[in-house]
The first five atom37 places (N, CA, C, CB, O) and aatype in JSON, in Angstrom:
{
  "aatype": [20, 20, 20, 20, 20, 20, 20, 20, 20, 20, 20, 20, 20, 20, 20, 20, 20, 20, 20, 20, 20, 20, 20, 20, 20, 20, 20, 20, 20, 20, 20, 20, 20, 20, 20, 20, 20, 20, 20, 20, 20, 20, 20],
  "atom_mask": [
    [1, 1, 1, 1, 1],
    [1, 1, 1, 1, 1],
    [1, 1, 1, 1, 1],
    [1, 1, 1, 1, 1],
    [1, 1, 1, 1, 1],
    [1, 1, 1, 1, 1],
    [1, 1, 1, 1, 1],
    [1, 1, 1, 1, 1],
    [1, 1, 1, 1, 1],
    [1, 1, 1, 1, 1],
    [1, 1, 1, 1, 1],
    [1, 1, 1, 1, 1],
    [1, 1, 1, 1, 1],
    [1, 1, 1, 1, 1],
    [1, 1, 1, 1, 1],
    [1, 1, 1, 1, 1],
    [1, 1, 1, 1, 1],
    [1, 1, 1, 1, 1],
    [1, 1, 1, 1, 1],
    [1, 1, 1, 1, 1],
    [1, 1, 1, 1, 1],
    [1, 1, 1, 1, 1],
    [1, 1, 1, 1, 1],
    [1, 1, 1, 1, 1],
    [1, 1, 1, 1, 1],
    [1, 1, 1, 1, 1],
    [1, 1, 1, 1, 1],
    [1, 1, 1, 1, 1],
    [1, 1, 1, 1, 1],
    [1, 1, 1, 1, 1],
    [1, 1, 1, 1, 1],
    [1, 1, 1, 1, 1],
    [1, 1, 1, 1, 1],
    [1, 1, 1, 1, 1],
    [1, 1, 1, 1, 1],
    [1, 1, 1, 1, 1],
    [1, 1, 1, 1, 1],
    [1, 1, 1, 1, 1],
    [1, 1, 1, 1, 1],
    [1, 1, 1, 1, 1],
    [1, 1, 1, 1, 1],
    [1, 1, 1, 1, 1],
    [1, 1, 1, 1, 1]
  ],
  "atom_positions": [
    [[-9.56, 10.88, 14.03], [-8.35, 11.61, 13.67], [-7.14, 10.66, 13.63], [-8.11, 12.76, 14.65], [-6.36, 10.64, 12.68]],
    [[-6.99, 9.71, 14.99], [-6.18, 8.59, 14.84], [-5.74, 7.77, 13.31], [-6.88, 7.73, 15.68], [-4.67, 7.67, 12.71]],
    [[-7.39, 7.15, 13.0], [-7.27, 6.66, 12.11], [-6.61, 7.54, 10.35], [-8.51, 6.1, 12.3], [-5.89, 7.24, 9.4]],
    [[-7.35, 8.58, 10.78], [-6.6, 9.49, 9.51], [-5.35, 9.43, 9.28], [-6.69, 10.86, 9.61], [-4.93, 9.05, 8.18]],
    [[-4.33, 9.89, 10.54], [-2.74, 9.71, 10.3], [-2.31, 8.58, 9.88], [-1.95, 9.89, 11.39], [-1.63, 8.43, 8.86]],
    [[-2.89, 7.2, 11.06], [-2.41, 5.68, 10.87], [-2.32, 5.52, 8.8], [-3.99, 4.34, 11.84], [-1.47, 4.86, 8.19]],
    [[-3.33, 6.24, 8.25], [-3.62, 5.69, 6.88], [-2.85, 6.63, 6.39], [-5.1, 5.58, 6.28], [-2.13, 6.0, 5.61]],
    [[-2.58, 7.58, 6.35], [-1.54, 8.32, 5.2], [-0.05, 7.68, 5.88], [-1.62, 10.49, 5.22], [0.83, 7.3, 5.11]],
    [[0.07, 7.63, 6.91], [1.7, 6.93, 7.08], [1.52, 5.73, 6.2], [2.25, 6.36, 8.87], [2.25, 5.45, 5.24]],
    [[0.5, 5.04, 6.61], [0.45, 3.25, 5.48], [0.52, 3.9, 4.25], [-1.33, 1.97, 5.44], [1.68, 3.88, 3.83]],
    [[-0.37, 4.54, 3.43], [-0.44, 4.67, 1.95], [1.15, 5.21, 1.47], [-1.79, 5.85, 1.5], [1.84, 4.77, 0.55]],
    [[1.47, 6.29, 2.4], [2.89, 7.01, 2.18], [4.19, 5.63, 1.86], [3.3, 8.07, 3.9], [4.85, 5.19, 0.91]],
    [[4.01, 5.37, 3.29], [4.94, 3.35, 2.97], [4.93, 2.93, 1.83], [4.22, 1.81, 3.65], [5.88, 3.08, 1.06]],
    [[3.56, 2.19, 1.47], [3.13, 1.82, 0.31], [3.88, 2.03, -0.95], [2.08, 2.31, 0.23], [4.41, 1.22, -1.7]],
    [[3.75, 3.87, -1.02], [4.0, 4.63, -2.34], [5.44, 4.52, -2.39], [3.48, 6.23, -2.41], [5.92, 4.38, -3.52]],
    [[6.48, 4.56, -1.07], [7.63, 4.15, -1.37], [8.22, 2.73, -1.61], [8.16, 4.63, -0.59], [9.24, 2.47, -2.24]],
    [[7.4, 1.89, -1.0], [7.64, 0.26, -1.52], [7.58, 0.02, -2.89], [6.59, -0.74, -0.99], [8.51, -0.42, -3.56]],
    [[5.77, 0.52, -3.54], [5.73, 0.6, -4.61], [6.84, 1.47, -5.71], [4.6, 0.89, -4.56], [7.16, 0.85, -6.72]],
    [[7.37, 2.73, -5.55], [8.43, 2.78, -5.92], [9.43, 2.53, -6.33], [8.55, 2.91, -5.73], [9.9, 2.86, -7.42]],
    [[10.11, 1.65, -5.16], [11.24, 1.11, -5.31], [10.84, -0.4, -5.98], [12.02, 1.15, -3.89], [11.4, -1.44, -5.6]],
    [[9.85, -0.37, -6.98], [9.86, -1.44, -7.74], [10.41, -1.47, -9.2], [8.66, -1.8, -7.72], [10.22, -2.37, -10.01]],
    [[11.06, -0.45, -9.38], [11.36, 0.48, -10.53], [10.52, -0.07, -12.12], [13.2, 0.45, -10.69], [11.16, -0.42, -13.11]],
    [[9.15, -0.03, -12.04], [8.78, -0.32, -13.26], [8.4, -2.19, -13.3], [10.09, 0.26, -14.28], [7.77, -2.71, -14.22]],
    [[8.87, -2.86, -12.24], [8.78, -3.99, -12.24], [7.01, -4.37, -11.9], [9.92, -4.45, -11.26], [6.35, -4.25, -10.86]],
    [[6.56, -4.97, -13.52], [5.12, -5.79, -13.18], [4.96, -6.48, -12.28], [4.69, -6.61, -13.98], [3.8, -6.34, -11.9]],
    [[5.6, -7.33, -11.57], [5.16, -8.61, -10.57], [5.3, -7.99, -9.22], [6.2, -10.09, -10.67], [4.67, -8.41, -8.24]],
    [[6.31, -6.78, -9.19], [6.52, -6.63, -7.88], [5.28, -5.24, -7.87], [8.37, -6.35, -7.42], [4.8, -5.0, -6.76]],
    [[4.75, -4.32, -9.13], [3.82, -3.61, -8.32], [2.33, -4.22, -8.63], [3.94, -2.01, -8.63], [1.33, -3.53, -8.41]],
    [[2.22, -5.64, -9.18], [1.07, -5.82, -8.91], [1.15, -6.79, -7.14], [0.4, -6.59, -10.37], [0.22, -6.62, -6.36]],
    [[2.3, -7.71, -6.76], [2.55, -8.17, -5.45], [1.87, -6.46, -4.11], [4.73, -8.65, -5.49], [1.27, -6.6, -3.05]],
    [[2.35, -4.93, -4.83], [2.31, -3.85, -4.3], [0.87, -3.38, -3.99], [3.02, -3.05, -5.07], [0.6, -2.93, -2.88]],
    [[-0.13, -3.48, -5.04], [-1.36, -3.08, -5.17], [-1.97, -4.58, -4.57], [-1.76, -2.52, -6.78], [-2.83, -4.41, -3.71]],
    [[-1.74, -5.67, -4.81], [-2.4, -6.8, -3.55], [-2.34, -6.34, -2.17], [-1.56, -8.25, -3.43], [-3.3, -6.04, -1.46]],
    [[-1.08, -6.32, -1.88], [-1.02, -5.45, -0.63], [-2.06, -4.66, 0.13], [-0.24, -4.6, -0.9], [-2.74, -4.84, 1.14]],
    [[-1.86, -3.43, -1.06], [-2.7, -2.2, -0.41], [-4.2, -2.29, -0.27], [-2.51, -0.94, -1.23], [-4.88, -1.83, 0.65]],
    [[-4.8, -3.27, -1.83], [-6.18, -3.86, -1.62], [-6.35, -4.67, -0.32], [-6.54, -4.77, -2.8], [-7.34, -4.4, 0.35]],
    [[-5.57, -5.57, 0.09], [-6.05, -6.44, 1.55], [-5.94, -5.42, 2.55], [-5.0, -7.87, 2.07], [-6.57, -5.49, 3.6]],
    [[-5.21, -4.55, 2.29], [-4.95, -3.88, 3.6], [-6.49, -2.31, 3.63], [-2.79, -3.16, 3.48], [-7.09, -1.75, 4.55]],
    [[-6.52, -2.23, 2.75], [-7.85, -1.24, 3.01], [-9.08, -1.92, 2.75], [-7.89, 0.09, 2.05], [-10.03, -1.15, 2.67]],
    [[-9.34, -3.1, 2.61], [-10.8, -4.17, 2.31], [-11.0, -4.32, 4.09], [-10.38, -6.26, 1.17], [-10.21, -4.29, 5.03]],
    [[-12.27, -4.48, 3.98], [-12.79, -4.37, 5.33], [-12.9, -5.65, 5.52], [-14.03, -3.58, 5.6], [-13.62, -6.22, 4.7]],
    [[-12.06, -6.77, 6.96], [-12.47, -7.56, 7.46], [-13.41, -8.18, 7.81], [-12.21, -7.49, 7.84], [-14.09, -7.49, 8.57]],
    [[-13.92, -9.41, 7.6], [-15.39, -9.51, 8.22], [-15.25, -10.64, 9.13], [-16.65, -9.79, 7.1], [-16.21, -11.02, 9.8]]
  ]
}
């Protein structure tokens, strides 16, 4: 259940970072790097 909240607060973040990129290519692909490292499973 922990982990459930921890991840919609991150994705929620995310969606407002990504946002405030207003349309800018470099900053929402810098946005979606992000979110890929951050949900790829460590090994």
């Amino acid at each position: 259940m922990e982990f459930s909240k921890a991840m919609a607060v991150f994705i929620a973040d995310w969606r407002k970072e990504a946002g405030a990129c207003n349309g800018s290519a470099e900053c929402l692909e810098r946005s979606a790097r992000q979110l890929r490292g951050a949900l790829t499973p460590h090994s």
